[in-house]
C-alpha positions as CSV (number, residue, x, y, z in Angstrom):
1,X,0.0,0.0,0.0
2,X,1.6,3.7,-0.9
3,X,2.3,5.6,2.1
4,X,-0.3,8.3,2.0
5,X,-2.8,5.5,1.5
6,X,-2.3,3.6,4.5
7,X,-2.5,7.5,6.7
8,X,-5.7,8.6,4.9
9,X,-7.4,5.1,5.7
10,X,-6.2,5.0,9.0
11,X,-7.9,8.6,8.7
12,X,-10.9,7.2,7.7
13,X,-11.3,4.2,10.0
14,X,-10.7,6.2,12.9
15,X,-13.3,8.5,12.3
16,X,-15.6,5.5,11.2
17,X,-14.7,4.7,15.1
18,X,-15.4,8.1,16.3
19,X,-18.8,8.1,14.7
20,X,-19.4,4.5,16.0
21,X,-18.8,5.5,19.9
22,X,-20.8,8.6,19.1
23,X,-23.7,6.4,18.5
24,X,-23.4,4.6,21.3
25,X,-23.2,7.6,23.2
26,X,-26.2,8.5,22.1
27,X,-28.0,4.9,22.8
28,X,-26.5,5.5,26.4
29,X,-28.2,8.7,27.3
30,X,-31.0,8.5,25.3
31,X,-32.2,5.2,26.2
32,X,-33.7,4.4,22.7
33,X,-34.1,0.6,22.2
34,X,-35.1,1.2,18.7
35,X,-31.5,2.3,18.0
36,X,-30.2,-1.0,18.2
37,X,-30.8,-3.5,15.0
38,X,-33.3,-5.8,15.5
39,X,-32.6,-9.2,15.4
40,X,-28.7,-8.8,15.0
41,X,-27.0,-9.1,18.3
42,X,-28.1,-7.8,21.4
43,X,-27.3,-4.3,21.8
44,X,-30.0,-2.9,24.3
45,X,-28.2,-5.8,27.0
46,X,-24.8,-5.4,26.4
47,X,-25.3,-1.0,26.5
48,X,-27.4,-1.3,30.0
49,X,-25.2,-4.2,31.7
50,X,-23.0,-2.8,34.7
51,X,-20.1,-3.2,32.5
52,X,-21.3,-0.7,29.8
53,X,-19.7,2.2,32.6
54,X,-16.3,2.5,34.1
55,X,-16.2,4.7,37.1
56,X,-19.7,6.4,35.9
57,X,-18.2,7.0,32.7
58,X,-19.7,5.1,29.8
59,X,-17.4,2.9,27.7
60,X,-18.7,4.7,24.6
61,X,-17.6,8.0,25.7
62,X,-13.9,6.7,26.2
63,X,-14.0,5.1,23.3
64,X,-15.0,8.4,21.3
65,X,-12.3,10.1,23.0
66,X,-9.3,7.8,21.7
67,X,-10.8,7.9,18.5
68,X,-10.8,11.6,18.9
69,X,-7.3,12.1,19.9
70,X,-5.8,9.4,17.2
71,X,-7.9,11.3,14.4
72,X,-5.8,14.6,16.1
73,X,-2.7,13.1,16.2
74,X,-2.8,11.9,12.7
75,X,-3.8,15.5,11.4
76,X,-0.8,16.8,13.6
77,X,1.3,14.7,12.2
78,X,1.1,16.8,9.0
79,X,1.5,20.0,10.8
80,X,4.6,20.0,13.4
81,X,7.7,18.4,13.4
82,X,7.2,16.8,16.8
83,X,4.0,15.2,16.4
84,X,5.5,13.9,12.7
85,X,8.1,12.0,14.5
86,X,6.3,11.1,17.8
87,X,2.8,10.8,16.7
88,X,3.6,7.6,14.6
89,X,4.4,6.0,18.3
90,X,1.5,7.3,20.4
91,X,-1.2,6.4,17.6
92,X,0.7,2.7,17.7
93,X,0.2,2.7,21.9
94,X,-3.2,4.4,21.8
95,X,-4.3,1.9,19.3
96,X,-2.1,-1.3,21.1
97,X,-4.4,-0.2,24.7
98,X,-6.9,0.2,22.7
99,X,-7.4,-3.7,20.8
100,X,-6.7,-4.8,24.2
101,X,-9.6,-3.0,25.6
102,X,-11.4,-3.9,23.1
103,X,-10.8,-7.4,23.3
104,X,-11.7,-6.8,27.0
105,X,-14.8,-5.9,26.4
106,X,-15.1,-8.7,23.6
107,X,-14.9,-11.6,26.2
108,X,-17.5,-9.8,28.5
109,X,-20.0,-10.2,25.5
110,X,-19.8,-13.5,24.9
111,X,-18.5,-15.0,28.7
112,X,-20.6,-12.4,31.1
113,X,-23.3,-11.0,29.6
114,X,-24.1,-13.9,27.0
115,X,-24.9,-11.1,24.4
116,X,-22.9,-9.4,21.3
117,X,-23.0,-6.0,20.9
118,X,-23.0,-5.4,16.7
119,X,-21.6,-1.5,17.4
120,X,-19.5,-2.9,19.8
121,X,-17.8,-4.7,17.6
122,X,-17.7,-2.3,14.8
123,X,-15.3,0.1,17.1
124,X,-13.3,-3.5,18.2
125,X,-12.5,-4.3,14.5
126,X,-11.7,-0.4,13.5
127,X,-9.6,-0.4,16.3
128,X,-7.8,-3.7,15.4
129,X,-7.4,-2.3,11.7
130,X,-5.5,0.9,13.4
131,X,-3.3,-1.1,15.0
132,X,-2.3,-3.1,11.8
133,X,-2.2,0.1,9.7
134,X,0.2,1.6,13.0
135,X,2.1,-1.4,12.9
136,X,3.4,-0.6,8.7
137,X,3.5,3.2,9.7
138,X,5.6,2.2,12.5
139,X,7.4,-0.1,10.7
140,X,8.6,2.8,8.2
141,X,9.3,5.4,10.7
142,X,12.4,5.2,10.1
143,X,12.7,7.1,7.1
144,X,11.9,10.9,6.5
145,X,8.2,9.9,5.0
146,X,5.1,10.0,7.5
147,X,3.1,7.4,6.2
């Protein structure tokens, strides 16, 4: 894959991530059933279980903000010269914490709450795709080209 290819779809599946917790921020406090797709998973359980909130802080709404600040550091990354050598890193740890958590949150569905969450796993595959797309940027840091 050319190099600006693989930064504008990790551009693009970020914000398909941001717009996914979004959502499910907006499930959260709106407690609208009909928001969830019928007959595909089992959204309305997995969103009100006690495990949908850390510390009174829905999962969604830490979700949209590491989407958020990996959709910043990749634009910064084209604007000053320390983010275009150190935001290749961070977006590789943020995503890295973040496939874990997501993968977390993934055995919860299926061995706690018995139910799979269809947006929930939307956000865990975009966030696994970051890290693979991280992985090549990271893997060609080495030269002058942000990727």
């Amino acid at each position: 894959m050319k190099i600006n290819k693989i930064w504008m779809w990790s551009l693009i599946i970020a914000a398909i991530g941001w717009i996914d917790a979004v959502y499910l921020i907006i499930l959260k406090y709106t407690n609208n059933k009909a928001m969830c797709i019928q007959g595909v998973g089992d959204c309305w359980t997995v969103n009100t279980s006690r495990y949908s909130m850390i510390a009174g802080v829905p999962v969604s709404v830490l979700g949209a903000l590491a989407y958020l600040a990996i959709l910043a550091l990749y634009l910064l990354e084209r604007r000053a010269d320390f983010w275009k050598t150190q935001g290749v890193l961070i977006n590789f740890g943020l995503s890295l914490i973040g496939v874990l958590f997501s993968a977390y949150l993934t055995y919860l569905e299926i061995a706690v709450i018995h139910a799979i969450c269809p947006f929930c796993v939307l956000s865990a595959i975009c966030m696994l795709a970051l890290l693979g797309l991280n992985v090549a940027r990271l893997a060609h840091s080495q030269t002058d080209e942000i990727i």
